[in-house]
Biopython code that builds the backbone (N, CA, C, O; Angstrom):
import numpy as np
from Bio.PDB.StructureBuilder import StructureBuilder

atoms = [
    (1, "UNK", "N", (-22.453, 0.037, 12.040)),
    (1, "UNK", "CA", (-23.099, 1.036, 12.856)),
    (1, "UNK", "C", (-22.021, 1.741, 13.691)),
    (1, "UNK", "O", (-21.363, 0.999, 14.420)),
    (2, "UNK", "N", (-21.679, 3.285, 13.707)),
    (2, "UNK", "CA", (-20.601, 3.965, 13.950)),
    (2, "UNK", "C", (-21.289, 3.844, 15.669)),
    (2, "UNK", "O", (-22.461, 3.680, 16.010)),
    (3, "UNK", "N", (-20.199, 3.980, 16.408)),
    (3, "UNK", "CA", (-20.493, 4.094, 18.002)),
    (3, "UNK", "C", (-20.166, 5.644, 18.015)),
    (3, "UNK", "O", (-19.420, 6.380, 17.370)),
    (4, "UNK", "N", (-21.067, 5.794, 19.045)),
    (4, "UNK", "CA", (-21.167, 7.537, 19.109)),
    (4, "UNK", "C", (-20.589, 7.943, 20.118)),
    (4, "UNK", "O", (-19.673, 8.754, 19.981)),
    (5, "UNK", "N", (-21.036, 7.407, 21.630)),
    (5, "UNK", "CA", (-20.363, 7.499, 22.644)),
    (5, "UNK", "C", (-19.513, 7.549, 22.828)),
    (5, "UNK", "O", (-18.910, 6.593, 22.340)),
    (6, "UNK", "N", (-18.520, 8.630, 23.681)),
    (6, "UNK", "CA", (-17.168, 8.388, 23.659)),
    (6, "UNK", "C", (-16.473, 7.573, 24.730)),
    (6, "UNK", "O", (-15.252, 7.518, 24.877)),
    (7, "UNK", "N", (-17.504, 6.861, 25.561)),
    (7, "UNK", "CA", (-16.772, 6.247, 26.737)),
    (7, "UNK", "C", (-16.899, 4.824, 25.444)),
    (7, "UNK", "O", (-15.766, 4.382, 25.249)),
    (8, "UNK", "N", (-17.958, 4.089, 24.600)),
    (8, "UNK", "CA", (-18.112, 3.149, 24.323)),
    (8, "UNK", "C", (-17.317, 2.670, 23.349)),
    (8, "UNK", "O", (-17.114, 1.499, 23.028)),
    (9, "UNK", "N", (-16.718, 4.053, 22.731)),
    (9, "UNK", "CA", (-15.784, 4.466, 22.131)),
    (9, "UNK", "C", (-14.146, 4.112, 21.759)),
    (9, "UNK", "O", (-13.486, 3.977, 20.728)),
    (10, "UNK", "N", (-13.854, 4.031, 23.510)),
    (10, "UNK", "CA", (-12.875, 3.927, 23.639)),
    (10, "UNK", "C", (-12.821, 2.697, 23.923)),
    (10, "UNK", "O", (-11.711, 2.181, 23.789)),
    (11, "UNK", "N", (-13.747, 1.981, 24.311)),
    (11, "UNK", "CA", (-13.981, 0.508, 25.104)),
    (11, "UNK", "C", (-13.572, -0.222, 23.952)),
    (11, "UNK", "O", (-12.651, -1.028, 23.816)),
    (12, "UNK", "N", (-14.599, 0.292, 22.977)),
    (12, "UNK", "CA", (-14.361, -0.453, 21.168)),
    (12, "UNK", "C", (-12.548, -0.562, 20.600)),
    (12, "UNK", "O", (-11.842, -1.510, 20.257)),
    (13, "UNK", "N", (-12.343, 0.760, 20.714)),
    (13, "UNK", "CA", (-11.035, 0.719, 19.909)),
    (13, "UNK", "C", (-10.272, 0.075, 20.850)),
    (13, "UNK", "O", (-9.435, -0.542, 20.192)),
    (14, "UNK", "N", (-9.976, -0.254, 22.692)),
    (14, "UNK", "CA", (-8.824, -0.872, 22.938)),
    (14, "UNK", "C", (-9.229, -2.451, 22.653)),
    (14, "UNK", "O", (-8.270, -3.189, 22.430)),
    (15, "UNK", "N", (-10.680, -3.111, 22.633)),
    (15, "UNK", "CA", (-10.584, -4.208, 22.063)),
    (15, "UNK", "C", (-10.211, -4.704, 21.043)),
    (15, "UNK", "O", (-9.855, -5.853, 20.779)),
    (16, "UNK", "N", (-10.364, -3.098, 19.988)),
    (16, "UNK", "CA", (-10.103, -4.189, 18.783)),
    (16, "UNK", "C", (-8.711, -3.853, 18.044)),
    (16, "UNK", "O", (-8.474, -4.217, 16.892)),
    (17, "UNK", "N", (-7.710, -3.021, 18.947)),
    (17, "UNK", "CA", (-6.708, -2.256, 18.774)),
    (17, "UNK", "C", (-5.411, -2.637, 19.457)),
    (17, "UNK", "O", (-4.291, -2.569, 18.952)),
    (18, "UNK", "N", (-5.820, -3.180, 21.068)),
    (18, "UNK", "CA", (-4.806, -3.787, 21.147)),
    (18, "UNK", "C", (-4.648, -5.111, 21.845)),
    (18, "UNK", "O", (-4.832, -5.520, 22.992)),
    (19, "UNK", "N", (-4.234, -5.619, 20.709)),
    (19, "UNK", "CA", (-4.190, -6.997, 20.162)),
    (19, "UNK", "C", (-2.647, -7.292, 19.747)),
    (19, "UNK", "O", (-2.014, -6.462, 19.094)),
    (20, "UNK", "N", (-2.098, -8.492, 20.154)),
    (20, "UNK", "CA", (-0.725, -9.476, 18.922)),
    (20, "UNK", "C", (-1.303, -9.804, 17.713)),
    (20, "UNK", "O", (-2.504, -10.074, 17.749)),
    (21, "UNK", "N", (-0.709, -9.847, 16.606)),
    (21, "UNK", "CA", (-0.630, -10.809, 15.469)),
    (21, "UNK", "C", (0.373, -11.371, 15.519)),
    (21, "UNK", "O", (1.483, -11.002, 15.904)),
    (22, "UNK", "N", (-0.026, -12.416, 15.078)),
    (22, "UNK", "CA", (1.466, -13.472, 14.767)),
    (22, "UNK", "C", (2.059, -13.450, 13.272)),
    (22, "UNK", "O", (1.379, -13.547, 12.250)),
    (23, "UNK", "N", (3.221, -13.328, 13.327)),
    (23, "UNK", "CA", (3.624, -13.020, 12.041)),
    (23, "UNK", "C", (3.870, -14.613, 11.262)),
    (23, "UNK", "O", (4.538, -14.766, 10.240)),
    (24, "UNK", "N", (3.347, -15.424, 11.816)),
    (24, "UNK", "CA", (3.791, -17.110, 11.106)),
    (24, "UNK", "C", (1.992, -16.988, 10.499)),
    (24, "UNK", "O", (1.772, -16.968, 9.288)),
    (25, "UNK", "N", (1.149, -16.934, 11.255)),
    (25, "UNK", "CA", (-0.236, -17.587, 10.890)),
    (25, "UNK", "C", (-1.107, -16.399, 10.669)),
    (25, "UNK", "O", (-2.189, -16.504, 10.092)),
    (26, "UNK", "N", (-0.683, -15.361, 11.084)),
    (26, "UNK", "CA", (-1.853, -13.979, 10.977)),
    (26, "UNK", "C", (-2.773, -14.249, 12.179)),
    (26, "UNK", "O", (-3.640, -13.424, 11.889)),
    (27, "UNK", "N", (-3.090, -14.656, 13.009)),
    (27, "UNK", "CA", (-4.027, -15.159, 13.819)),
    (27, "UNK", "C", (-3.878, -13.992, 15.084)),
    (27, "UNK", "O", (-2.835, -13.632, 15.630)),
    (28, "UNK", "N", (-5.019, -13.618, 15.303)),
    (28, "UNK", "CA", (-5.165, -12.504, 16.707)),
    (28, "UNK", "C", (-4.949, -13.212, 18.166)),
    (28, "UNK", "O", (-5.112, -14.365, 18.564)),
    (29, "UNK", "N", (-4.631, -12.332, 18.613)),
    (29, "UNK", "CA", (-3.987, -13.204, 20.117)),
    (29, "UNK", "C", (-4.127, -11.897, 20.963)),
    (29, "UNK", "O", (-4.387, -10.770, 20.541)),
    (30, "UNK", "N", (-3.880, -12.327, 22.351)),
    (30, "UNK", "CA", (-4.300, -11.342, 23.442)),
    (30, "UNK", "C", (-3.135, -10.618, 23.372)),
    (30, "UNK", "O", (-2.054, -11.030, 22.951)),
    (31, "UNK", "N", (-3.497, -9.070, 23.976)),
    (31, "UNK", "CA", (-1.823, -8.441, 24.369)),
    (31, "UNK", "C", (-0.873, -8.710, 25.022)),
    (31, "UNK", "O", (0.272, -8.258, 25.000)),
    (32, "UNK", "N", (-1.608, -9.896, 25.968)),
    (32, "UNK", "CA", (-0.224, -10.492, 26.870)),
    (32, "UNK", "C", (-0.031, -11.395, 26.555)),
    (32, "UNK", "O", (0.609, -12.155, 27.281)),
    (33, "UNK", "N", (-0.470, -11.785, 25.333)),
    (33, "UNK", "CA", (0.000, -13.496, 24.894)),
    (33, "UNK", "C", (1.537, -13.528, 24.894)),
    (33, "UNK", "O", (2.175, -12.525, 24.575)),
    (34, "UNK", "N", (2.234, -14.879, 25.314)),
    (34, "UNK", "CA", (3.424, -14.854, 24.934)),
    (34, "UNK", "C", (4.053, -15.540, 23.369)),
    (34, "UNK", "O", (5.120, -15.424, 22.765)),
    (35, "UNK", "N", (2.841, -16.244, 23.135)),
    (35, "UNK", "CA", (3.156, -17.171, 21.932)),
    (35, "UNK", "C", (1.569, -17.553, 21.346)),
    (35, "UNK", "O", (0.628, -17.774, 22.109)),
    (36, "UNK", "N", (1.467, -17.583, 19.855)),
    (36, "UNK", "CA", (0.266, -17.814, 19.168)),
    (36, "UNK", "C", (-0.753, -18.772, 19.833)),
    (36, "UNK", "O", (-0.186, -19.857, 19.963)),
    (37, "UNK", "N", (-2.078, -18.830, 20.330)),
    (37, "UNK", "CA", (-2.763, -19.344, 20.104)),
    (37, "UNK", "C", (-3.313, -20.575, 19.382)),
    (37, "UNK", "O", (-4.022, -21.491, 19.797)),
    (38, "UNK", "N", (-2.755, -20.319, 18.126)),
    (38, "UNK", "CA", (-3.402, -20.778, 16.963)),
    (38, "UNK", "C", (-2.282, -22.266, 16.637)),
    (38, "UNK", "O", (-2.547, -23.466, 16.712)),
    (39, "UNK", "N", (-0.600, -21.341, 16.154)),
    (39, "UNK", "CA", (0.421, -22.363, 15.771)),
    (39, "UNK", "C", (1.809, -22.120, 16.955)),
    (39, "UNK", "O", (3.010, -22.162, 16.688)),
    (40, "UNK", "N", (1.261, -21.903, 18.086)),
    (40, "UNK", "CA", (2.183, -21.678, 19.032)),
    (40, "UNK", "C", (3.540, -20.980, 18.774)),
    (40, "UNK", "O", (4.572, -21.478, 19.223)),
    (41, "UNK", "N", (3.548, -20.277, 18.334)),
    (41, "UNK", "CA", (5.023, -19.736, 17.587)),
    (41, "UNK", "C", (5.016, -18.581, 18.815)),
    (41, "UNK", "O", (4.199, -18.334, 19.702)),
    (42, "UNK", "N", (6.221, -18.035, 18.470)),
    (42, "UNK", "CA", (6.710, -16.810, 19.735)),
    (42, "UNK", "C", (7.222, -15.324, 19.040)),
    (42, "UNK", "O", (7.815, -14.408, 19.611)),
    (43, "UNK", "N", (6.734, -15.416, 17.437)),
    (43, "UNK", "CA", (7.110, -14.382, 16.855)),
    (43, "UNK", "C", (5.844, -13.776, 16.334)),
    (43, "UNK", "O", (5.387, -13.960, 15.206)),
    (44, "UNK", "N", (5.194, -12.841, 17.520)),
    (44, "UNK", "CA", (4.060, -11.906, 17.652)),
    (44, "UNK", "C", (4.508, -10.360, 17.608)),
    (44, "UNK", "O", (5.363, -9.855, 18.337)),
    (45, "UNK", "N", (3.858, -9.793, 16.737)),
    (45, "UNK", "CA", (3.799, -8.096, 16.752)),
    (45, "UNK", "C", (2.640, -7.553, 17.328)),
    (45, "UNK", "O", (1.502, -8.021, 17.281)),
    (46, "UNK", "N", (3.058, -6.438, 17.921)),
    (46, "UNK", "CA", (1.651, -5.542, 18.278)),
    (46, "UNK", "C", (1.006, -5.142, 16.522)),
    (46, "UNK", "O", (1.616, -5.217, 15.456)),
    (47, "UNK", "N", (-0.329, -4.745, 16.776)),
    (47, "UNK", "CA", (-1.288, -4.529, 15.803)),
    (47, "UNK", "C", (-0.941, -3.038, 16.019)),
    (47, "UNK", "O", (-0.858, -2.371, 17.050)),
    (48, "UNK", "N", (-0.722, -2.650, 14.392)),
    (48, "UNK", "CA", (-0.644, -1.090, 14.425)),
    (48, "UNK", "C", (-1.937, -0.123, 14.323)),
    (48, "UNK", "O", (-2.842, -0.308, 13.510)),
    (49, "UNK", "N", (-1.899, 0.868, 15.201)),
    (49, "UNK", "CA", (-2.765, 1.580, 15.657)),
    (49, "UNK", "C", (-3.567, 3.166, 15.218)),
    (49, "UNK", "O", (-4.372, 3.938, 15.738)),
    (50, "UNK", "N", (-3.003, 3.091, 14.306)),
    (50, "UNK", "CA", (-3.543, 4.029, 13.711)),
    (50, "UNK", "C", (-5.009, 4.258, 13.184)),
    (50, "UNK", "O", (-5.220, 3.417, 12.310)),
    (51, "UNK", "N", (-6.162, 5.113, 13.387)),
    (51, "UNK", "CA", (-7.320, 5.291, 13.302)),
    (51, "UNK", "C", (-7.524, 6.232, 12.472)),
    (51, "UNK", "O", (-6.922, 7.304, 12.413)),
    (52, "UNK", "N", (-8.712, 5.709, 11.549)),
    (52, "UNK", "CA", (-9.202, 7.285, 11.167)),
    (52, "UNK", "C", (-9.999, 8.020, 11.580)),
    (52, "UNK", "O", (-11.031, 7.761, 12.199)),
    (53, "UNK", "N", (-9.502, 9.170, 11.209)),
    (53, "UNK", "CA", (-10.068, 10.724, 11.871)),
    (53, "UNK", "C", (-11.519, 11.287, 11.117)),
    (53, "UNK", "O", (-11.445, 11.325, 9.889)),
    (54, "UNK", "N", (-12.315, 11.555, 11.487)),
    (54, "UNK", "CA", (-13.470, 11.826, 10.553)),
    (54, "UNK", "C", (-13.928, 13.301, 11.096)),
    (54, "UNK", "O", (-14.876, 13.885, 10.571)),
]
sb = StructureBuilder()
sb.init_structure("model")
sb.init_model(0)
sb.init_chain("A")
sb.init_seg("    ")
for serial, (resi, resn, name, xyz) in enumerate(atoms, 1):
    if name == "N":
        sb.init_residue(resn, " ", resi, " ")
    sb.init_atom(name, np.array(xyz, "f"), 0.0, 1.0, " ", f" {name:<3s}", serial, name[0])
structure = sb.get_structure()
């Protein structure tokens, strides 16, 4: 179900946009994580951000 709103909008995409992955386990982690969640490792990337345009 597409969100229409543009305030709810934006609420949506920074939750689900910015985020760490860990490059050992794939596992999502907070933006201020310092180290995985999941397998504690310390080699996290930001999630790339690119959206599509409709």
């Amino acid at each position: 179900m597409p969100v229409t709103d543009p305030v709810q909008r934006k609420i949506a995409q920074y939750h689900l946009l910015y985020v760490k992955i860990c490059r050992k386990c794939n596992a999502k982690n907070a933006y201020t994580a310092k180290k995985c969640r999941n397998c504690r490792s310390k080699n996290l990337r930001p999630k790339k951000r690119e959206t599509k345009n409709k």
